[in-house]
PDB file with one MODEL, atoms N, CA, C and O in Angstrom:
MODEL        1
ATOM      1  N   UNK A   1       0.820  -1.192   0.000  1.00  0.00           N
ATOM      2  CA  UNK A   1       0.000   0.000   0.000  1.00  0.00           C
ATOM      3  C   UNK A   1       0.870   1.264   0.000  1.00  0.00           C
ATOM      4  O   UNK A   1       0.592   2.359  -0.491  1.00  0.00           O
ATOM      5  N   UNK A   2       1.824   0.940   0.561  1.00  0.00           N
ATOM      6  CA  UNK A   2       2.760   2.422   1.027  1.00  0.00           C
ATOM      7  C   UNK A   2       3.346   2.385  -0.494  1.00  0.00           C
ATOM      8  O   UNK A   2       3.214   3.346  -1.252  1.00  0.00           O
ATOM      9  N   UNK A   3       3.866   1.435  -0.785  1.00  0.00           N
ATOM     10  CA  UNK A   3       5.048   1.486  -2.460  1.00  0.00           C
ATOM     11  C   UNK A   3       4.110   2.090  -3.332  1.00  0.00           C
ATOM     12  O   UNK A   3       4.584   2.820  -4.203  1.00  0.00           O
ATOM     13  N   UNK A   4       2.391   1.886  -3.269  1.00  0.00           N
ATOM     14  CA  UNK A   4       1.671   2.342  -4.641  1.00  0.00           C
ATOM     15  C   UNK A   4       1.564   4.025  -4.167  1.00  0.00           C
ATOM     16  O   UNK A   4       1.708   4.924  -4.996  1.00  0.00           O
ATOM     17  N   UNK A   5       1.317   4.260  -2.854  1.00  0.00           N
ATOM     18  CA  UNK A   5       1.037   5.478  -2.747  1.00  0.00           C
ATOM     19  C   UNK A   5       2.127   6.301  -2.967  1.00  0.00           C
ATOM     20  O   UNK A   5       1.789   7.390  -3.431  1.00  0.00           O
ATOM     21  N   UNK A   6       3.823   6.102  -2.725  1.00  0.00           N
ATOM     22  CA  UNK A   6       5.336   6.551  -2.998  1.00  0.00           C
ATOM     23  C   UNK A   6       5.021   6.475  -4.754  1.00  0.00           C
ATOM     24  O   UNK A   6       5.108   7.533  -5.376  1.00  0.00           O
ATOM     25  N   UNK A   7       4.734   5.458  -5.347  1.00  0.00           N
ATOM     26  CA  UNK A   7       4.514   5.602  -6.955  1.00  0.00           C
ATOM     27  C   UNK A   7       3.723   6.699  -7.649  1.00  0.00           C
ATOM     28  O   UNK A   7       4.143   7.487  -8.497  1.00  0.00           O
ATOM     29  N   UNK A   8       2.415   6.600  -7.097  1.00  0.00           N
ATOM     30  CA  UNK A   8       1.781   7.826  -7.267  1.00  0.00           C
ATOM     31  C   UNK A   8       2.239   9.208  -7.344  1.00  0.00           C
ATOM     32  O   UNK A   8       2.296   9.957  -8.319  1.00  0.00           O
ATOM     33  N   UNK A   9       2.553   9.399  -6.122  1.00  0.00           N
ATOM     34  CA  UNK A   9       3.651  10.827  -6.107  1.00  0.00           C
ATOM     35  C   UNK A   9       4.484  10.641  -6.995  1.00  0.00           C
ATOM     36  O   UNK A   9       3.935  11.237  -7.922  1.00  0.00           O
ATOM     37  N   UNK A  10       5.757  10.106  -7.546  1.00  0.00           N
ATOM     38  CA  UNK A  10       6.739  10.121  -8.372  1.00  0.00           C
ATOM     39  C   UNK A  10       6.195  10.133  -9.538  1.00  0.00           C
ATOM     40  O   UNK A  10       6.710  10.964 -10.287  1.00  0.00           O
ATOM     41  N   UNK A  11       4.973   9.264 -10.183  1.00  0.00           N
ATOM     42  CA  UNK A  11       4.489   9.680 -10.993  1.00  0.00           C
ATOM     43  C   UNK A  11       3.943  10.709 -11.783  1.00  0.00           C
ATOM     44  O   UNK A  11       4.005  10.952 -12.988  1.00  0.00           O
ATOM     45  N   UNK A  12       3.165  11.487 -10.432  1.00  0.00           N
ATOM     46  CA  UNK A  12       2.555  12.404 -10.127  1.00  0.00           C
ATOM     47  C   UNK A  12       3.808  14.057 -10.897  1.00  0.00           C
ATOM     48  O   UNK A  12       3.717  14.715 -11.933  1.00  0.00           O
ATOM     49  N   UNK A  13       4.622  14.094  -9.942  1.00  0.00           N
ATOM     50  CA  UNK A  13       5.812  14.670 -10.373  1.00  0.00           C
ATOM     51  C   UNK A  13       6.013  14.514 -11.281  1.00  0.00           C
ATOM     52  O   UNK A  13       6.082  15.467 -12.057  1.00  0.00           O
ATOM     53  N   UNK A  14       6.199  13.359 -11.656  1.00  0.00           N
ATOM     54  CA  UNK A  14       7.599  13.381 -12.884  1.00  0.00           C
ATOM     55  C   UNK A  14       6.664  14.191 -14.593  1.00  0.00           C
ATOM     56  O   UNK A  14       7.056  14.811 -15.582  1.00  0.00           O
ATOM     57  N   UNK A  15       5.194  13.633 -14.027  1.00  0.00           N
ATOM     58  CA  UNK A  15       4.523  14.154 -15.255  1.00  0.00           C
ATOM     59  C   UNK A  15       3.734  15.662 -15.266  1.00  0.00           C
ATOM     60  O   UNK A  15       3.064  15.890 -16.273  1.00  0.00           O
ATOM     61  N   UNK A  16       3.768  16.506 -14.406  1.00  0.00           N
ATOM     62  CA  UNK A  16       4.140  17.638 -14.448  1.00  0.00           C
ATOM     63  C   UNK A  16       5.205  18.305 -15.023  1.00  0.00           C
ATOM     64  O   UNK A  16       5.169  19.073 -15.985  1.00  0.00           O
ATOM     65  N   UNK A  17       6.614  17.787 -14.044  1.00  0.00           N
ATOM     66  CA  UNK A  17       7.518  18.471 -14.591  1.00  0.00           C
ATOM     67  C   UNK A  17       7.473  18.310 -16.731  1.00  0.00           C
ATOM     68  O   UNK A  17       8.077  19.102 -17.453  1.00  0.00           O
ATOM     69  N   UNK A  18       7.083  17.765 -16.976  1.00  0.00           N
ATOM     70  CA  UNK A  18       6.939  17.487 -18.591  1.00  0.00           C
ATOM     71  C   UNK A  18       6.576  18.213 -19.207  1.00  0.00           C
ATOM     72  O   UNK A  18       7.101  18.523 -20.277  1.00  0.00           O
ATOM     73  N   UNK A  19       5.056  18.972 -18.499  1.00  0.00           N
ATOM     74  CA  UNK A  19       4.462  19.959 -19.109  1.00  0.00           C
ATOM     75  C   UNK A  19       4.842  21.533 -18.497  1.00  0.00           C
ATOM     76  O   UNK A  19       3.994  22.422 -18.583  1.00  0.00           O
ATOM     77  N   UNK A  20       5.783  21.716 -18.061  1.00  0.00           N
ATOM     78  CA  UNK A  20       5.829  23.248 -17.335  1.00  0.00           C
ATOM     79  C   UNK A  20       5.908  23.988 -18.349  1.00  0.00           C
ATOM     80  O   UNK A  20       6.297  23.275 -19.274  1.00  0.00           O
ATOM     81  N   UNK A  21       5.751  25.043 -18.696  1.00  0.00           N
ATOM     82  CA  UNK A  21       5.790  26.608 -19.169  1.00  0.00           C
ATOM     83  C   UNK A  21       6.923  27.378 -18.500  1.00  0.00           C
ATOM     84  O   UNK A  21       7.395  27.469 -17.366  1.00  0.00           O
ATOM     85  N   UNK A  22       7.228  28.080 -20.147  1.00  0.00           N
ATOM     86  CA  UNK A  22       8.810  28.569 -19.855  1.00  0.00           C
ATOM     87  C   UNK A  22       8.393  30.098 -20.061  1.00  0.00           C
ATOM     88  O   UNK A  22       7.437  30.672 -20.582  1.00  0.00           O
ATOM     89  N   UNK A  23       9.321  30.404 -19.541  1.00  0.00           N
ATOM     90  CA  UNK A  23       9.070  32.615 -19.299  1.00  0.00           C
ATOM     91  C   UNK A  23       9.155  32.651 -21.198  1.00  0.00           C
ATOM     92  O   UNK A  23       9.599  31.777 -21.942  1.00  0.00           O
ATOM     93  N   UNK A  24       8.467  34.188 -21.603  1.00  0.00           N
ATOM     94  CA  UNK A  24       8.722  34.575 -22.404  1.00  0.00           C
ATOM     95  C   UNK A  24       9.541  35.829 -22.796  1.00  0.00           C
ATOM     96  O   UNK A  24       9.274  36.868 -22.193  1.00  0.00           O
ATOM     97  N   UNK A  25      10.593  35.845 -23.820  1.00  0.00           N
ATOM     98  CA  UNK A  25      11.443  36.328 -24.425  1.00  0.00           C
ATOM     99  C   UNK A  25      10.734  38.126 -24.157  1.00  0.00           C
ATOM    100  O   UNK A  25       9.554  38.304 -23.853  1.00  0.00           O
ATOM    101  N   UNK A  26      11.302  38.774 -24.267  1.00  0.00           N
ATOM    102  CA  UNK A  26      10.711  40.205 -24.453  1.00  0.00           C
ATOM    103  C   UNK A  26      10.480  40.904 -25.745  1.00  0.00           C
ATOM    104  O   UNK A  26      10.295  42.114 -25.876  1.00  0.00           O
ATOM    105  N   UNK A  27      10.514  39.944 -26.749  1.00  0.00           N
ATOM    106  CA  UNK A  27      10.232  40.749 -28.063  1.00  0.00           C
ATOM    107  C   UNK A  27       8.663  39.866 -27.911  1.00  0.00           C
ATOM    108  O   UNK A  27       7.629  40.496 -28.131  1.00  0.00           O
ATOM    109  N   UNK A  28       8.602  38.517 -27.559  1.00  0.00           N
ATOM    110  CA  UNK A  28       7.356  38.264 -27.448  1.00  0.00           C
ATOM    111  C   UNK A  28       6.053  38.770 -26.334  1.00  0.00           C
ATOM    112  O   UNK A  28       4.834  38.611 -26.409  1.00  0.00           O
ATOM    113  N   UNK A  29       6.929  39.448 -25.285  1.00  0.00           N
ATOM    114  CA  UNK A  29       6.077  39.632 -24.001  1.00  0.00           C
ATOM    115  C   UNK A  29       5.492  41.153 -24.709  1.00  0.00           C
ATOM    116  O   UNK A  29       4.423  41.673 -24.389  1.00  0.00           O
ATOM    117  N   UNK A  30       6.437  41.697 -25.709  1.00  0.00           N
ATOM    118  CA  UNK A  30       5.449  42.803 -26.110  1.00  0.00           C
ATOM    119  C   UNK A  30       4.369  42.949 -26.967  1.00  0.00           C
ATOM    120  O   UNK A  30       3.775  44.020 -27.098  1.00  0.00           O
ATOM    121  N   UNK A  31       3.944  41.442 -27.841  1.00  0.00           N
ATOM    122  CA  UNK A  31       3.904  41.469 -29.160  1.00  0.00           C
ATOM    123  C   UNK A  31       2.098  40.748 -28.171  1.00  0.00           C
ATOM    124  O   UNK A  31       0.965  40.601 -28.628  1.00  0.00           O
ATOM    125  N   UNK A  32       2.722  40.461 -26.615  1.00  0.00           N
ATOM    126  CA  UNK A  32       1.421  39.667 -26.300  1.00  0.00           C
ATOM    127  C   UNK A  32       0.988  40.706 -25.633  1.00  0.00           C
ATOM    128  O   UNK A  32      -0.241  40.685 -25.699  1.00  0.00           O
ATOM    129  N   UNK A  33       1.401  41.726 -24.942  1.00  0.00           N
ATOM    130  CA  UNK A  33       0.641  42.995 -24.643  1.00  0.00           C
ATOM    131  C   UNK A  33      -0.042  43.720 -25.393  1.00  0.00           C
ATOM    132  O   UNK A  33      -0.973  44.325 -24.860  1.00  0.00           O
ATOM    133  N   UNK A  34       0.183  43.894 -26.821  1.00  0.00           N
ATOM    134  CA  UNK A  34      -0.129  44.568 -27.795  1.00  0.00           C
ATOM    135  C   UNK A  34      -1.621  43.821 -28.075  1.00  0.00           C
ATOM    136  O   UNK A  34      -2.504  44.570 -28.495  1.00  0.00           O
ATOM    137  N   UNK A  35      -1.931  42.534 -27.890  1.00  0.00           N
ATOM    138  CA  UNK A  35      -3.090  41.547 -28.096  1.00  0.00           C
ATOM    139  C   UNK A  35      -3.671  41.941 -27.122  1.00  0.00           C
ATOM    140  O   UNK A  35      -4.813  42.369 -27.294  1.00  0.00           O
ATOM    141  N   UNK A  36      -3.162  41.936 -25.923  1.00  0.00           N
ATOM    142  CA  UNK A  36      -3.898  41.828 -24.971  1.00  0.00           C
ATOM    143  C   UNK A  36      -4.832  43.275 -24.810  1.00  0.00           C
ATOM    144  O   UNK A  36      -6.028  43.413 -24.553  1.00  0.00           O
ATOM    145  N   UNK A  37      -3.670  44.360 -25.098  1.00  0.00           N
ATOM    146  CA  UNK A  37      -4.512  45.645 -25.408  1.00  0.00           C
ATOM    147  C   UNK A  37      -5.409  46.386 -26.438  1.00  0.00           C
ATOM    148  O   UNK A  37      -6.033  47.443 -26.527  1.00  0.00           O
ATOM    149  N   UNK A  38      -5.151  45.314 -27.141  1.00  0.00           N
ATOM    150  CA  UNK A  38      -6.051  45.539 -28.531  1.00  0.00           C
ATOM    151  C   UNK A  38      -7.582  44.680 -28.257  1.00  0.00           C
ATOM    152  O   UNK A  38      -8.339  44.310 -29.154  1.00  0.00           O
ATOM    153  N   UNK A  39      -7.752  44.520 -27.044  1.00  0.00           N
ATOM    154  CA  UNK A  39      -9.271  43.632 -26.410  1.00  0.00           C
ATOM    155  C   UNK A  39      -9.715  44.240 -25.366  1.00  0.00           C
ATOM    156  O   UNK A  39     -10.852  44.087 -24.918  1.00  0.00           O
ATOM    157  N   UNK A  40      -8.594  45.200 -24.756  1.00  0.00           N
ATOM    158  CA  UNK A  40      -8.925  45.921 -23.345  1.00  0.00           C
ATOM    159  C   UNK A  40      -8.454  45.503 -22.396  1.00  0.00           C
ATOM    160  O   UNK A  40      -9.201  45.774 -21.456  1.00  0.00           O
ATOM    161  N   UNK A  41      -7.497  44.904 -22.039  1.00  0.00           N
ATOM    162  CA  UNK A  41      -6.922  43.705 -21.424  1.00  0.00           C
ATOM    163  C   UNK A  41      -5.512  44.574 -20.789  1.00  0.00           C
ATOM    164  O   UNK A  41      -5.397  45.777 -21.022  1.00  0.00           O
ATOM    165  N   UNK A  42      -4.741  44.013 -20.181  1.00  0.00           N
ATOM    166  CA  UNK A  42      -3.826  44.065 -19.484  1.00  0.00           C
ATOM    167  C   UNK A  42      -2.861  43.109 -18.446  1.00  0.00           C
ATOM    168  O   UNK A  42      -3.327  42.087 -17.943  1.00  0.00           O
ATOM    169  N   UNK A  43      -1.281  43.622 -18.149  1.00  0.00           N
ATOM    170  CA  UNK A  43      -1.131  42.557 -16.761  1.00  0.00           C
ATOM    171  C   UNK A  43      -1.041  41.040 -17.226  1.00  0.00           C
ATOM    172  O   UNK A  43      -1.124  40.639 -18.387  1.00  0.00           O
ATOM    173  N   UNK A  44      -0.870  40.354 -16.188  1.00  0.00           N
ATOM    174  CA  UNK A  44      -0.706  39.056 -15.968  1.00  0.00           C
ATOM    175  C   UNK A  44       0.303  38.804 -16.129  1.00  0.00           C
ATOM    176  O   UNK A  44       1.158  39.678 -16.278  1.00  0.00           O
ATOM    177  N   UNK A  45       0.721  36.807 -16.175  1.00  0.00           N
ATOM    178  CA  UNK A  45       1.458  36.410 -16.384  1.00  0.00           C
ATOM    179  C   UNK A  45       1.802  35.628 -17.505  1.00  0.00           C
ATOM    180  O   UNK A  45       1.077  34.667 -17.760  1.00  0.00           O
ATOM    181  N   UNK A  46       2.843  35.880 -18.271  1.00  0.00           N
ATOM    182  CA  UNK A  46       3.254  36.302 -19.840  1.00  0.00           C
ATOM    183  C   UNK A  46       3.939  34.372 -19.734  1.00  0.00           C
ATOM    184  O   UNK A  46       4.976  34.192 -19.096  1.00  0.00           O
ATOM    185  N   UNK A  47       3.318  33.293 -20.324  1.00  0.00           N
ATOM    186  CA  UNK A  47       4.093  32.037 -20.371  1.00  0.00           C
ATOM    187  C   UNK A  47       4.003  31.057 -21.655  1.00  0.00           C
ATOM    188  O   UNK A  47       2.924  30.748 -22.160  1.00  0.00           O
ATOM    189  N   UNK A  48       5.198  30.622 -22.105  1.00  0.00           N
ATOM    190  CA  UNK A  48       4.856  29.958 -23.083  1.00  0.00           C
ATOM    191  C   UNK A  48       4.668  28.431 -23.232  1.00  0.00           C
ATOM    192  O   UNK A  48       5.588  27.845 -22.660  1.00  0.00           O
ATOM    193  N   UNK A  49       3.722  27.537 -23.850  1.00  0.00           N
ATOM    194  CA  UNK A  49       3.767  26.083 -23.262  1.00  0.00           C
ATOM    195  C   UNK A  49       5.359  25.143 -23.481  1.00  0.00           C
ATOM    196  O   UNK A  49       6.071  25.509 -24.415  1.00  0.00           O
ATOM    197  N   UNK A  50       5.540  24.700 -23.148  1.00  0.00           N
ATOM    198  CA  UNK A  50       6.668  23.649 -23.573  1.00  0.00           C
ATOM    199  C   UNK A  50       6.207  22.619 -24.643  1.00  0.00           C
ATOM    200  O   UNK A  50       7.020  22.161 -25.446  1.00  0.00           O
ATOM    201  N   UNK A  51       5.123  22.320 -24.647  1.00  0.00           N
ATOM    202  CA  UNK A  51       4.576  21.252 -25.625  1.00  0.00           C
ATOM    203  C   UNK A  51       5.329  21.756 -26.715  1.00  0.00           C
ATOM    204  O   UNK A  51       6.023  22.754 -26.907  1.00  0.00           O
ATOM    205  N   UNK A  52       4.855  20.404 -27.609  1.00  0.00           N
ATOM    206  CA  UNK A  52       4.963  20.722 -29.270  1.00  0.00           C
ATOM    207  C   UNK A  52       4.300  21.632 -29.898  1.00  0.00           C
ATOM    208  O   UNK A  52       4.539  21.900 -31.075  1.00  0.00           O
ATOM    209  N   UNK A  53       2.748  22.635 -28.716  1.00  0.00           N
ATOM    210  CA  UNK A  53       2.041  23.664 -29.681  1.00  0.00           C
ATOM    211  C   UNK A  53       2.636  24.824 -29.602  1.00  0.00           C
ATOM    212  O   UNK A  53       2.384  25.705 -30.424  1.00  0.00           O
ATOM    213  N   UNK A  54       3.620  25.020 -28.482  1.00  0.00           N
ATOM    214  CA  UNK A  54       4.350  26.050 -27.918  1.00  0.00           C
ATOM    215  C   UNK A  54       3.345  27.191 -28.097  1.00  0.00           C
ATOM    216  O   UNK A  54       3.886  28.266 -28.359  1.00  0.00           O
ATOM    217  N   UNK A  55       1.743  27.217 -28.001  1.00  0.00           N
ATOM    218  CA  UNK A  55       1.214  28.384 -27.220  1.00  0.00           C
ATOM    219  C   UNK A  55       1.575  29.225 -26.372  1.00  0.00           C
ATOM    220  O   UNK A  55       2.586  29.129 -25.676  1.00  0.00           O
ATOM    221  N   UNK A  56       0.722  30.181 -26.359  1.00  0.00           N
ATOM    222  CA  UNK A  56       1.295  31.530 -25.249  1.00  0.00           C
ATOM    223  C   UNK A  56       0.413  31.232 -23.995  1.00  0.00           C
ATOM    224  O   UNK A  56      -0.146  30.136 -24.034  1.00  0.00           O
ATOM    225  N   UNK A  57       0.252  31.773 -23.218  1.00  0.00           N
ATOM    226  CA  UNK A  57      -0.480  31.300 -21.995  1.00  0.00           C
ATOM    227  C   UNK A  57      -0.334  32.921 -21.045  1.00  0.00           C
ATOM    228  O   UNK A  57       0.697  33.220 -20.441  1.00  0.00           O
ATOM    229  N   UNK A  58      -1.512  33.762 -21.088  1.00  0.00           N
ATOM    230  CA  UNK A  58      -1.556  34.740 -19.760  1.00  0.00           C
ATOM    231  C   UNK A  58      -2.016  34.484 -18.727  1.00  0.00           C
ATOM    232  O   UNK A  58      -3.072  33.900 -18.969  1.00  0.00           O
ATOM    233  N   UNK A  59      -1.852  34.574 -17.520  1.00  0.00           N
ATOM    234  CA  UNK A  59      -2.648  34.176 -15.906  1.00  0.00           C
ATOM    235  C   UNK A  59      -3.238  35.397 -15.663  1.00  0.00           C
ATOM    236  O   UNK A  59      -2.399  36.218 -16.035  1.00  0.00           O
ATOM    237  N   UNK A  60      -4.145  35.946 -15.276  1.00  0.00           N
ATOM    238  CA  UNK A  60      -4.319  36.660 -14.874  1.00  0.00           C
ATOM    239  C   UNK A  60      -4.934  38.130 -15.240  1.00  0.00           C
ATOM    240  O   UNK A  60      -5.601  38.876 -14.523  1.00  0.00           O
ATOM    241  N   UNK A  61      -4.634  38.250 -16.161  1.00  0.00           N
ATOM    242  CA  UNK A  61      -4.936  39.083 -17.167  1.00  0.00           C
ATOM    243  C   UNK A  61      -6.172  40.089 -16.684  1.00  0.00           C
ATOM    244  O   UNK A  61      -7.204  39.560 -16.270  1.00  0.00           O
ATOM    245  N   UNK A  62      -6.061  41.652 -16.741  1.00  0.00           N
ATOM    246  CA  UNK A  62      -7.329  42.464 -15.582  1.00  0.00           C
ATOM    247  C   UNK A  62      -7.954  42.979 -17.402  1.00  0.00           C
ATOM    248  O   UNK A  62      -7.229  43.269 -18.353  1.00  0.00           O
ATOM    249  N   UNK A  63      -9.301  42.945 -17.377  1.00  0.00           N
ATOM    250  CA  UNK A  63     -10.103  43.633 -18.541  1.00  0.00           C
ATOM    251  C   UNK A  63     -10.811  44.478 -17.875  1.00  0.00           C
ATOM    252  O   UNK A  63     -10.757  44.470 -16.645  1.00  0.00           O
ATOM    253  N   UNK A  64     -11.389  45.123 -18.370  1.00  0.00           N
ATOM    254  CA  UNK A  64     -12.679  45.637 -17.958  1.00  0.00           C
ATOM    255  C   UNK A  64     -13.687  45.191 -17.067  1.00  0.00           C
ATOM    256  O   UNK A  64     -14.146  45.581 -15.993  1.00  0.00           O
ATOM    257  N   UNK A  65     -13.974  43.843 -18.187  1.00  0.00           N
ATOM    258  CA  UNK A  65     -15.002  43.201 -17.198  1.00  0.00           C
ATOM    259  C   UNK A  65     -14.832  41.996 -16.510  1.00  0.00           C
ATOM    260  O   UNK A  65     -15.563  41.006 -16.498  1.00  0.00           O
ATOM    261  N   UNK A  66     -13.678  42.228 -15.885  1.00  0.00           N
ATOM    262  CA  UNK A  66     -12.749  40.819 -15.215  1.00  0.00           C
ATOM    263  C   UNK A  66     -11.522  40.814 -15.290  1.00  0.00           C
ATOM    264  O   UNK A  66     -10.796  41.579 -15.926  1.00  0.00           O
ATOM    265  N   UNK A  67     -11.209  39.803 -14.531  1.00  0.00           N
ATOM    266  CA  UNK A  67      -9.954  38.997 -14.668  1.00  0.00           C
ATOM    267  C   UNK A  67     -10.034  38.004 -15.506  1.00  0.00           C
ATOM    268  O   UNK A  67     -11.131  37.448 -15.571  1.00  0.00           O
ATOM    269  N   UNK A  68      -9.170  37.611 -16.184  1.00  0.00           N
ATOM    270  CA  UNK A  68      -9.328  36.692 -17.420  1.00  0.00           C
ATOM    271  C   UNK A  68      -8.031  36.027 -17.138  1.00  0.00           C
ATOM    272  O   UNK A  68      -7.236  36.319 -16.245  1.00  0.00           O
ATOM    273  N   UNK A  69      -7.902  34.780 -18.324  1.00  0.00           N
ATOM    274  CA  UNK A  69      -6.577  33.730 -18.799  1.00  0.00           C
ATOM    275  C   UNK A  69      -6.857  33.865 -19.922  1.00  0.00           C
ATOM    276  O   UNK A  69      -7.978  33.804 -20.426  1.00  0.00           O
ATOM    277  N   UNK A  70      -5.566  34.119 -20.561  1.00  0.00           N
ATOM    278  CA  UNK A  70      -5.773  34.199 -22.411  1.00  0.00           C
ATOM    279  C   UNK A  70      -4.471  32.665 -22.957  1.00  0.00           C
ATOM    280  O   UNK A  70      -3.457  32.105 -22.539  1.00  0.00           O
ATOM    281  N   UNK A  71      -5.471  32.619 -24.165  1.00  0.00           N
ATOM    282  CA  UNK A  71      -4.238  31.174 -24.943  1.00  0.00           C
ATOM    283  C   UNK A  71      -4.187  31.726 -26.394  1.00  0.00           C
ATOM    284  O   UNK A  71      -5.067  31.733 -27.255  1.00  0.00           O
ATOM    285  N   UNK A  72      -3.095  32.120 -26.421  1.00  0.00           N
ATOM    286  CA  UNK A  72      -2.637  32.965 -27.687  1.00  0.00           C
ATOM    287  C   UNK A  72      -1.874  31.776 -28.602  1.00  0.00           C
ATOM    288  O   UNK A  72      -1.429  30.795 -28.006  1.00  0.00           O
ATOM    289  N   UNK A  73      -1.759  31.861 -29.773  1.00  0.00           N
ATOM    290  CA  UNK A  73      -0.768  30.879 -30.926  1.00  0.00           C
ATOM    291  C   UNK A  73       0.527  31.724 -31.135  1.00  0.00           C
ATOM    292  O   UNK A  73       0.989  32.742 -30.621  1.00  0.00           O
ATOM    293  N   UNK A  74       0.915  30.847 -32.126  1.00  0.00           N
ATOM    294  CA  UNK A  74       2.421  31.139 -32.235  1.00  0.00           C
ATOM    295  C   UNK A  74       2.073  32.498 -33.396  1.00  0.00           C
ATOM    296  O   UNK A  74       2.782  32.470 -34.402  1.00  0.00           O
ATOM    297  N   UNK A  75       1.638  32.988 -33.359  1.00  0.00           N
ATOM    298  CA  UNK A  75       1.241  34.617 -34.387  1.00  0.00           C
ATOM    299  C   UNK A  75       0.725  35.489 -33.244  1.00  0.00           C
ATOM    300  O   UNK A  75       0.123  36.350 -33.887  1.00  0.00           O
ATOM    301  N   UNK A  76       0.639  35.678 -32.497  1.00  0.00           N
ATOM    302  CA  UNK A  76      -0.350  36.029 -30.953  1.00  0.00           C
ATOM    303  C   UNK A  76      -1.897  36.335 -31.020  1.00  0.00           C
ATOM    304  O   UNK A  76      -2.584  36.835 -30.129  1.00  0.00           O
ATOM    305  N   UNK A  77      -2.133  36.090 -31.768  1.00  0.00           N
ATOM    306  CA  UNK A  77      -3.749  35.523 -32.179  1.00  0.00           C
ATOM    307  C   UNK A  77      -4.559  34.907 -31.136  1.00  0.00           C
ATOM    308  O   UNK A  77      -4.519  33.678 -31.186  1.00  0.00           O
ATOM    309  N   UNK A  78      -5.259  35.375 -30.236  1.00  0.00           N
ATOM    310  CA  UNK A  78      -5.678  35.235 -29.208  1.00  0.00           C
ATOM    311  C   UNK A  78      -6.716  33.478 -29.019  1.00  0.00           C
ATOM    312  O   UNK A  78      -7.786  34.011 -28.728  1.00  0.00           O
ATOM    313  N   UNK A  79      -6.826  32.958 -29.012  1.00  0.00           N
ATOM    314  CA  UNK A  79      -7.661  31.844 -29.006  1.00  0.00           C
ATOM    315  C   UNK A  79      -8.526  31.484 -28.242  1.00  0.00           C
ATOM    316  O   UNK A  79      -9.455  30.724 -28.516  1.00  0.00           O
ATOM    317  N   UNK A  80      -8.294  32.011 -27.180  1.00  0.00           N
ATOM    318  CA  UNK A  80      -9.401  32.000 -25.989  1.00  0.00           C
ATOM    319  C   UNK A  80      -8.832  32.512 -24.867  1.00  0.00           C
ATOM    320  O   UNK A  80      -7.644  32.535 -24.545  1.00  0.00           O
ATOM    321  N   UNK A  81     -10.158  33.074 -24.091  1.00  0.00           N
ATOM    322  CA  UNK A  81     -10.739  33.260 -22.836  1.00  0.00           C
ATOM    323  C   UNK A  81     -11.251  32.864 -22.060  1.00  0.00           C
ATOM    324  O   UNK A  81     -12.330  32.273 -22.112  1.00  0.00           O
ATOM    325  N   UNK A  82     -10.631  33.083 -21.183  1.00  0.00           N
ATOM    326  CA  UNK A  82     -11.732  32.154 -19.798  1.00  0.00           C
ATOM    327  C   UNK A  82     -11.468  32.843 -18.571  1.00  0.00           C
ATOM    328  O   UNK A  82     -10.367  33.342 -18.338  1.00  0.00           O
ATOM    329  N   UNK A  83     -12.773  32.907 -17.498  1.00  0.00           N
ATOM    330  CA  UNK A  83     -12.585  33.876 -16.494  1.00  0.00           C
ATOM    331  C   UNK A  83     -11.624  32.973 -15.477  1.00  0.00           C
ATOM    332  O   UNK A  83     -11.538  31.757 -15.307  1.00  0.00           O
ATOM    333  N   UNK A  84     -10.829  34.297 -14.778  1.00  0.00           N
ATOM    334  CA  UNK A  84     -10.646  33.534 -13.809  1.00  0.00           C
ATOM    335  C   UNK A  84     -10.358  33.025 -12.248  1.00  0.00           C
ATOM    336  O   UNK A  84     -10.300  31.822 -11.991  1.00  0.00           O
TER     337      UNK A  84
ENDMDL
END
């Protein structure tokens, strides 16, 4: 019981660390402000995925009418919203 629950965790870990998000460059952190302000948007936290889609990823993001998360593409083409 104890070895499956020690597995779990290591598992647990190891497949996170896989997917983390890496800081973004500053020619891109401006190019995602510029999106973000072209919606009314602002702020957050500027991240890009590690995957193979290498999306953009904002946390936080203050609008008008909220706080938001934005998922931008590799053009910064906004793709979605979601409150948060």
């Amino acid at each position: 019981m104890i070895r499956a629950s020690i597995l779990a965790v290591v598992l647990a870990f190891s497949g996170t660390a896989a997917f983390a998000d890496s800081p973004v460059n500053e020619g891109d952190s401006a190019k995602i402000k510029a999106a973000l302000e072209a919606v009314g948007c602002e702020g957050g936290k500027y991240e890009q995925e590690t995957e193979a889609s290498g999306l953009y990823e904002v946390d936080d993001a203050k609008c008008k009418d909220g706080q938001f998360d934005f998922k931008l593409d590799k053009s910064f083409k906004i793709l979605g919203k979601s409150a948060d």
